[in-house]
C-alpha positions in Angstrom: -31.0 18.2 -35.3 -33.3 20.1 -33.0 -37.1 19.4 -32.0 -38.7 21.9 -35.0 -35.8 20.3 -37.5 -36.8 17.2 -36.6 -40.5 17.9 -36.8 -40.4 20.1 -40.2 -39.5 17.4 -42.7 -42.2 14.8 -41.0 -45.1 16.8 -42.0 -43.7 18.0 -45.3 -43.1 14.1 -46.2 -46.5 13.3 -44.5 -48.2 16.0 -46.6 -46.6 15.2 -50.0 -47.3 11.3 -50.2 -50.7 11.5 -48.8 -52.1 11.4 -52.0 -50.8 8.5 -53.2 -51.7 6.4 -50.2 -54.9 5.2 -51.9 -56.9 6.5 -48.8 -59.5 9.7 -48.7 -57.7 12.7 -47.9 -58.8 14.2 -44.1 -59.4 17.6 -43.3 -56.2 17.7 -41.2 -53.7 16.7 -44.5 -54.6 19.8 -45.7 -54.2 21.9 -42.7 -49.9 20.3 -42.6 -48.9 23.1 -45.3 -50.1 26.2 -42.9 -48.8 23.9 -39.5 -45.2 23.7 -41.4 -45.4 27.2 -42.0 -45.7 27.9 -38.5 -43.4 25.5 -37.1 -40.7 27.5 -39.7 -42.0 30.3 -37.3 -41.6 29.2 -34.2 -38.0 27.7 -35.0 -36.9 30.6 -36.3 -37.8 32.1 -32.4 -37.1 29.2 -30.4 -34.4 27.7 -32.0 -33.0 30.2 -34.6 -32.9 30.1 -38.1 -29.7 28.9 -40.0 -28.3 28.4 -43.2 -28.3 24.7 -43.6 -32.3 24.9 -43.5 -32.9 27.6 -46.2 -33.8 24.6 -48.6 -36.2 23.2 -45.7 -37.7 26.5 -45.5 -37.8 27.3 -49.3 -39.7 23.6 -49.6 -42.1 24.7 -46.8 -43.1 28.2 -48.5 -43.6 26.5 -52.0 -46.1 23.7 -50.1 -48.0 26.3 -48.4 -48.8 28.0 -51.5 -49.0 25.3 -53.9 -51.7 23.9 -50.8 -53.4 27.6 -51.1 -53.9 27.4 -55.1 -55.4 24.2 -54.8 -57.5 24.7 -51.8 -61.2 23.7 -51.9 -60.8 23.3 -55.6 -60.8 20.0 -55.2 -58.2 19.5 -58.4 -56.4 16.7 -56.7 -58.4 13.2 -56.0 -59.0 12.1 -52.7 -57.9 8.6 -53.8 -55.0 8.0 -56.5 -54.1 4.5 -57.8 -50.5 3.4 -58.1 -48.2 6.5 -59.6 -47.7 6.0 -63.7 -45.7 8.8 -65.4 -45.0 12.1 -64.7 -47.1 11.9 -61.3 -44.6 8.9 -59.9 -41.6 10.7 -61.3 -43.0 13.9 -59.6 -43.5 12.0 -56.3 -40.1 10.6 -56.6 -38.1 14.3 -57.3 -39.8 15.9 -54.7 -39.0 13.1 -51.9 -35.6 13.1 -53.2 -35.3 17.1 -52.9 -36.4 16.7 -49.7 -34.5 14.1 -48.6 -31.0 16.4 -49.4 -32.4 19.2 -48.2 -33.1 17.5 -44.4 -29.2 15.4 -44.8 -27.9 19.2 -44.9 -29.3 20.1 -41.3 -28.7 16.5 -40.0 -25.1 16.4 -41.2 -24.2 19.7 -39.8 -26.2 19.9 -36.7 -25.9 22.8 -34.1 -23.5 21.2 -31.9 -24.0 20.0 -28.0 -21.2 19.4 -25.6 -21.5 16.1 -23.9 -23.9 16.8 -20.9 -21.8 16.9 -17.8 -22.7 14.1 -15.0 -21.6 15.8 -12.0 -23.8 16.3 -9.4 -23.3 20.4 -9.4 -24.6 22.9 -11.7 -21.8 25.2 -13.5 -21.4 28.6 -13.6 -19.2 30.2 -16.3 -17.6 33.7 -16.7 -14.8 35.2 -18.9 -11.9 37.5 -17.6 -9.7 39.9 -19.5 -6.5 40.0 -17.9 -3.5 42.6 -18.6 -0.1 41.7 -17.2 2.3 44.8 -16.9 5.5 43.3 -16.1 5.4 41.7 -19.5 5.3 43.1 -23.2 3.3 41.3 -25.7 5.8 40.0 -28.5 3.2 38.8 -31.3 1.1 41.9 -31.7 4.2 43.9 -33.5 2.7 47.0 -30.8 4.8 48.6 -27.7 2.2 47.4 -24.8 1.5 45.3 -22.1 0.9 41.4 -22.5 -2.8 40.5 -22.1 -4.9 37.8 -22.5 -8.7 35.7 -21.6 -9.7 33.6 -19.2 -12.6 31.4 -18.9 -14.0 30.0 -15.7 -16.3 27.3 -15.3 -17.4 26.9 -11.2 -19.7 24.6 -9.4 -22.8 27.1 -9.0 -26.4 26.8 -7.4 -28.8 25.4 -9.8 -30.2 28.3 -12.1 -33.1 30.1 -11.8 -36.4 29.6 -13.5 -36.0 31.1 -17.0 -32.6 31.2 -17.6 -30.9 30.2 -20.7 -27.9 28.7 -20.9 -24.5 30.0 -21.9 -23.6 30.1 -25.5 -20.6 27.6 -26.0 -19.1 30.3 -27.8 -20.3 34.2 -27.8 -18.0 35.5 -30.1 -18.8 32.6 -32.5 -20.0 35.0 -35.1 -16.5 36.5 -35.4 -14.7 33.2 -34.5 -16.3 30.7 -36.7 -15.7 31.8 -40.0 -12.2 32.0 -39.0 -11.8 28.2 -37.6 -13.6 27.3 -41.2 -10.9 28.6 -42.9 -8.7 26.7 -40.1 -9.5 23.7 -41.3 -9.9 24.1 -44.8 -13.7 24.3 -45.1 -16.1 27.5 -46.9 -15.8 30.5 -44.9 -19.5 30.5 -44.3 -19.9 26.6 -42.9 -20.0 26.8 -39.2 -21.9 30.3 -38.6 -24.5 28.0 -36.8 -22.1 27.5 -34.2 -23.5 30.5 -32.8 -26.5 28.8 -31.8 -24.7 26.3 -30.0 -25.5 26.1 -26.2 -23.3 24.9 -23.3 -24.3 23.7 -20.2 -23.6 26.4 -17.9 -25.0 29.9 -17.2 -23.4 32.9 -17.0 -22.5 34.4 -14.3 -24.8 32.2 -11.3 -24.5 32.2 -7.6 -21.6 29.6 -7.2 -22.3 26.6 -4.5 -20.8 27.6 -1.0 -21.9 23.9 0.6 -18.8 22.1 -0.2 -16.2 24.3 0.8 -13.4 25.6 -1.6 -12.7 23.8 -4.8 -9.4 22.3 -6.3 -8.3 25.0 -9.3 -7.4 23.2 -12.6 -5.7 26.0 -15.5 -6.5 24.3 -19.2 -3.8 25.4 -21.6 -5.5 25.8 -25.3 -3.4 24.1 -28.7 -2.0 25.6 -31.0 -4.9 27.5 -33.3 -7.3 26.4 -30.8 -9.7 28.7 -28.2 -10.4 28.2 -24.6 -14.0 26.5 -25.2 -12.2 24.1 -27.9 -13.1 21.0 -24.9 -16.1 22.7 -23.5 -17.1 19.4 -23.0 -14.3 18.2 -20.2 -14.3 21.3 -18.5 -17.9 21.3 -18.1 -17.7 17.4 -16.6 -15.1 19.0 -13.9 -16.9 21.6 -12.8 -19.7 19.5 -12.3 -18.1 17.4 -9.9 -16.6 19.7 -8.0 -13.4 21.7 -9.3 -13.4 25.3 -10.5 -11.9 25.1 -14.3 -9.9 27.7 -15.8 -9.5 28.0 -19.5 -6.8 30.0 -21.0 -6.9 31.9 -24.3 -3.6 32.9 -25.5 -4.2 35.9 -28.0 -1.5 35.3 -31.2 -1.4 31.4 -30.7 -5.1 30.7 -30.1 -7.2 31.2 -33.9 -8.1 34.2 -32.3 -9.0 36.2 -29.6 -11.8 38.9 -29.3 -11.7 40.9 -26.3 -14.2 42.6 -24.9 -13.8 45.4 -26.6 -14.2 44.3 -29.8 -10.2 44.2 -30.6 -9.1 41.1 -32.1 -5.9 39.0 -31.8 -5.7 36.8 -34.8 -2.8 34.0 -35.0 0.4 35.2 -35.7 1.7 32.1 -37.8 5.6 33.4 -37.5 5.3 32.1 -33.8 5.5 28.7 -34.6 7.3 29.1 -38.4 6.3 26.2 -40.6 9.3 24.8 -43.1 12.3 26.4 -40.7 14.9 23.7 -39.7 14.7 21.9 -36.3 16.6 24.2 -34.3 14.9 27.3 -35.4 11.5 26.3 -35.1 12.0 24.7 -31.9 14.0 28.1 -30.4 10.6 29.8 -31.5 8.2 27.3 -30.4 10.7 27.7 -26.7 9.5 31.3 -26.8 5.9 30.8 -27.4 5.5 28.5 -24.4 7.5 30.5 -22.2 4.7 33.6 -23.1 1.9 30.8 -22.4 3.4 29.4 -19.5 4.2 33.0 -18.3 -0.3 33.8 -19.1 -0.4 30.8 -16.6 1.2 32.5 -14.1 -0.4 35.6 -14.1 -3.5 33.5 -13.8 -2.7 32.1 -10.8 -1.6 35.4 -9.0 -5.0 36.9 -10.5 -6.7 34.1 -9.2 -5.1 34.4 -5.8 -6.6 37.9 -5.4 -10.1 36.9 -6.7 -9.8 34.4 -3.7 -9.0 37.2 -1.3 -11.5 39.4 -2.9 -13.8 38.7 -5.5 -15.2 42.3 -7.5 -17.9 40.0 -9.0 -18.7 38.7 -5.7 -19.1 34.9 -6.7 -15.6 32.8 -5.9 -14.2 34.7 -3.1 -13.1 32.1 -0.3 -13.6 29.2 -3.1 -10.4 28.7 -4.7 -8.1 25.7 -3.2 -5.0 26.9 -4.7 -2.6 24.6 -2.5 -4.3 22.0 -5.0 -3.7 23.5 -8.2 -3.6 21.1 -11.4 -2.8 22.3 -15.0 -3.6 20.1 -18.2 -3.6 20.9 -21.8 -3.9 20.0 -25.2 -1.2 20.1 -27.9 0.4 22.7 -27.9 -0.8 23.6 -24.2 -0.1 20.0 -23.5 3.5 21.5 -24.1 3.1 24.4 -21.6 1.7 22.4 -19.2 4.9 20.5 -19.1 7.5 24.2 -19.4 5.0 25.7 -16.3 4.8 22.5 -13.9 8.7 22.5 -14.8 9.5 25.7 -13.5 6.3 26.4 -11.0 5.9 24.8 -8.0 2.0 25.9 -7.3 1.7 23.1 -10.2 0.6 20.2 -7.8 -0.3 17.7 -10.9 -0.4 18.0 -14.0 -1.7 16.1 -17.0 -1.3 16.2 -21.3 -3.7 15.5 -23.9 -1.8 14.8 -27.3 1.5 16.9 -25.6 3.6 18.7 -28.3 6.5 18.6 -27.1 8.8 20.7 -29.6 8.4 23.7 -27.8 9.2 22.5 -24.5 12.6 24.3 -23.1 15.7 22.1 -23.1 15.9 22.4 -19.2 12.8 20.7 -18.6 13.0 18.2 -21.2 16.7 17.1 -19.3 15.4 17.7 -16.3 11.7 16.5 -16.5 8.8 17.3 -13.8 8.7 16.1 -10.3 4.7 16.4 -10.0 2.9 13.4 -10.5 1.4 13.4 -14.1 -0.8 11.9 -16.7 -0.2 11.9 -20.7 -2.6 10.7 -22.7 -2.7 10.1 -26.6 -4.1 9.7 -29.3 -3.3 6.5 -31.5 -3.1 8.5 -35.0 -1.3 11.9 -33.9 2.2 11.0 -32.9 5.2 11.5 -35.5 8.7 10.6 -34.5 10.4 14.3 -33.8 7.4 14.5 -30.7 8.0 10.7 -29.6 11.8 11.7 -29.3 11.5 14.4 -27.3 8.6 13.0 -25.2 10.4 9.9 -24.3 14.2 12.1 -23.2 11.6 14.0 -20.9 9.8 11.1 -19.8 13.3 9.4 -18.7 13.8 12.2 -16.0 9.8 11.9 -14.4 8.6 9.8 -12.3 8.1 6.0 -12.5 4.7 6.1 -11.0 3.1 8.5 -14.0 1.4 7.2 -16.8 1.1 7.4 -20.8 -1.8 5.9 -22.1 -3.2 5.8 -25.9 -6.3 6.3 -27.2 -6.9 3.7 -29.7 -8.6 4.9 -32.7 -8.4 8.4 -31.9 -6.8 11.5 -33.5 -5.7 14.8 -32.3 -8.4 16.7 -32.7 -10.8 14.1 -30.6 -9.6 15.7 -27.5 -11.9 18.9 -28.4 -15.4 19.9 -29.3 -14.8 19.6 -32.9 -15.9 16.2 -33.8 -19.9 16.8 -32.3 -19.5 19.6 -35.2 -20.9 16.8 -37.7 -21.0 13.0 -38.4 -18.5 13.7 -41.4 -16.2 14.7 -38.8 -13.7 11.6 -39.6 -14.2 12.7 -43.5 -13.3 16.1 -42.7 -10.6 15.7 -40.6 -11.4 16.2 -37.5 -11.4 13.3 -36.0 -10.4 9.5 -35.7 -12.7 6.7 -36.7 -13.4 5.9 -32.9 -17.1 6.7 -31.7 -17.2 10.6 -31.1 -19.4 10.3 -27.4 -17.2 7.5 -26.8 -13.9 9.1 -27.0 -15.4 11.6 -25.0 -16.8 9.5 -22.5 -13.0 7.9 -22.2 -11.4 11.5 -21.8 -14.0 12.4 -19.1 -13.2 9.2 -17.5 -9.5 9.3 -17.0 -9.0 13.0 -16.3 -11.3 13.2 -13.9 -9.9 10.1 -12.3 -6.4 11.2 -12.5 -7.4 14.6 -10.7 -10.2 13.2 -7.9 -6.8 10.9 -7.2 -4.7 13.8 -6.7 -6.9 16.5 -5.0 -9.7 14.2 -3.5 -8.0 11.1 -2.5 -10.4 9.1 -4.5 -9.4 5.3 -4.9 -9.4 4.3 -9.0 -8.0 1.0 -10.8 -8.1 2.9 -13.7 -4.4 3.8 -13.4 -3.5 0.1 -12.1 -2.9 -1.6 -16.4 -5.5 -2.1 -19.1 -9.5 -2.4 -18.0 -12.0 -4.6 -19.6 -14.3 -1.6 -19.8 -12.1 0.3 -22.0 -10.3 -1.5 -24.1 -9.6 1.1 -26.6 -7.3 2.2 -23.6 -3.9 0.8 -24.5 -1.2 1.5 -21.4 2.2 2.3 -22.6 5.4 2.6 -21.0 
């Protein structure tokens, strides 16, 4: 909850057992009524008002006039004895309303990303990019494939007075959607639009260090590029310039910029088809992702040479290019580094690996790579086809589980609520702690790679994470 939610129910409760305290009333208990009021006030400014505090706010409007009725009338006694009757039962109702009606607010908090502990500030901006030599094959229209980009830089601290980036701006179209996604009321998470990221939009990037390692972040499956602001926000604070992809027809979906929407095409990835043919689909969906990865890089490439915005030109490392994903992306990281050799390292959160062509999984990757999973995601179609790849890569790469964990820990979604684990959304592990662990070992894997950065982390199981099981 934020500072005014916090604050609101304190006075109310402060204000409505005052009275049966046994102790004379001061001046000030009567002033709490009007001083909730304005705190309403001032949230509704500062923070932003949202749905889960309409009782709060209903409460705090019957107090204030219930406190103008009875003002200087002096109808209440400065001193009442223990409760009897209708006055305890009174006393008890009205704590208990308010007790549910601050659980709502604390149970479905506006979301914060794990604050980032890098020792840069982060710039973010989004890209639309349109890529004529392919057609789009999801939108049932005769045009050219296109797609968004996110990119989260190292930047110069902000300036006085500026706000931070929202973690999503087209939350207000997006939201209701990823709701129904996951089986909740259409109207539940509208106050992710007040949600905040750590970045700013659009700031001075840091010229000190000298160009940046580039790192392309494939979505999953019904996911969005700012599904794991949280990791890409801990890499661009330490130094690597973090692209997230949004692939319009597999991500939830996609609002461009001008106003167009892209919702998920479902027949891309057919549910109840045999093997074969859902697997010949899913082929085709990561060759179009893999494909938006590729157009990335060759947009990025220019931006280096050139930047219109005038912010990363002469900033992007792209002989130390890394791509990671998640899910479904964890599958198009695999098809891209298998077929792309500007893929330096590459590294899978909970890889699906159905969709991954038959080349690759015979043939496997020669980068070195990192999988990571989670301990109550894998099903035995995915653990057959990740282990005939993982026979052809290297014996130096790793697989590691995350014990406790589920698939949807890898994203933002479990800091949505502390019902996340009822809703299912996430494992039974500690949310900041399973983010803490991703942070960890990503960033490890990569400083190794691009930074020559020394780690024991890779070496076998550590003491200070043992719900790190290694696996071979």
């Amino acid at each position: 909850m934020r500072l005014f939610e916090i604050i609101l129910p304190i006075i109310l409760t402060i204000h409505i057992i005052w009275p049966f305290t046994g102790r004379k009333r001061p001046e000030v208990i009567n002033l709490l009524p009007a001083l909730a009021l304005i705190i309403v006030i001032l949230h509704g400014f500062l923070e932003g008002t949202r749905w889960q505090m309409f009782p709060l706010y209903a409460i705090t409007v019957w107090v204030f006039l219930a406190s103008l009725i009875t003002w200087g009338k002096n109808r209440r006694p400065n001193n009442i004895s223990f409760p009897r009757g209708w006055r305890l039962a009174g006393l008890l109702s009205t704590l208990l309303v308010l007790a549910i009606s601050t659980s709502l607010p604390a149970l479905l908090p506006v979301p914060t990303p794990l604050s980032p502990s890098g020792p840069f500030a982060i710039g973010t901006r989004t890209m639309e990019l349109t890529d004529p030599s392919r057609k789009e094959i999801y939108s049932g229209k005769d045009e050219a494939r296109k797609f968004l980009i996110e990119i989260w830089y190292p930047a110069m601290p902000p300036a006085s007075g500026i706000k931070p980036a929202p973690w999503m701006p087209e939350a207000k179209i997006v939201a209701p959607a990823i709701a129904d996604y996951i089986n909740l009321p259409h109207f539940f998470l509208d106050h992710l639009t007040l949600a905040k990221s750590s970045a700013y939009a659009d700031i001075p990037a840091n010229r000190s260090a000298g160009m940046f390692p580039v790192l392309i972040f494939s979505h999953g499956w019904n996911g969005f590029r700012q599904q794991s602001t949280f990791l890409m926000q801990e890499l661009a604070s330490h130094g690597y310039i973090v692209v997230a992809m949004e692939h319009p027809y597999g991500a939830r979906l996609t609002v461009f910029p001008d106003g167009s929407l892209a919702a998920n095409n479902p027949a891309a990835l057919p549910k109840g088809k045999p093997d074969d043919e859902y697997e010949a689909a899913g082929r085709i969906l990561v060759n179009q992702w893999a494909g938006d990865i590729s157009y990335a890089l060759d947009t990025l490439a220019k931006i280096n040479q050139n930047d219109p915005a005038g912010q990363l030109s002469g900033l992007l490392n792209l002989n130390k290019v890394g791509v990671f994903g998640h899910s479904t992306g964890g599958g198009a990281t695999i098809q891209f580094c298998g077929i792309d050799p500007r893929c330096k390292a590459g590294l899978t959160l909970d890889a699906f690996m159905r969709p991954v062509g038959l080349e690759v999984l015979d043939q496997g990757t020669r980068q070195p790579f990192f999988y990571m999973f989670s301990e109550l995601w894998p099903f035995p179609r995915n653990t057959e086809l990740f282990n005939r790849y993982y026979s052809h890569v290297s014996p130096s790469n790793h697989v590691v589980t995350i014990l406790g964990a589920d698939h949807y820990d890898f994203s933002d979604l479990p800091a949505l609520s502390p019902l996340a684990p009822q809703l299912g959304l996430k494992g039974p592990i500690n949310g900041a702690r399973v983010q803490k662990i991703i942070d960890t070992y990503v960033l490890a894997f990569f400083d190794l790679q691009f930074k020559d950065t020394t780690t024991i982390l890779f070496d076998g199981p550590q003491a200070a994470f043992p719900e790190v099981r290694y696996d071979h």
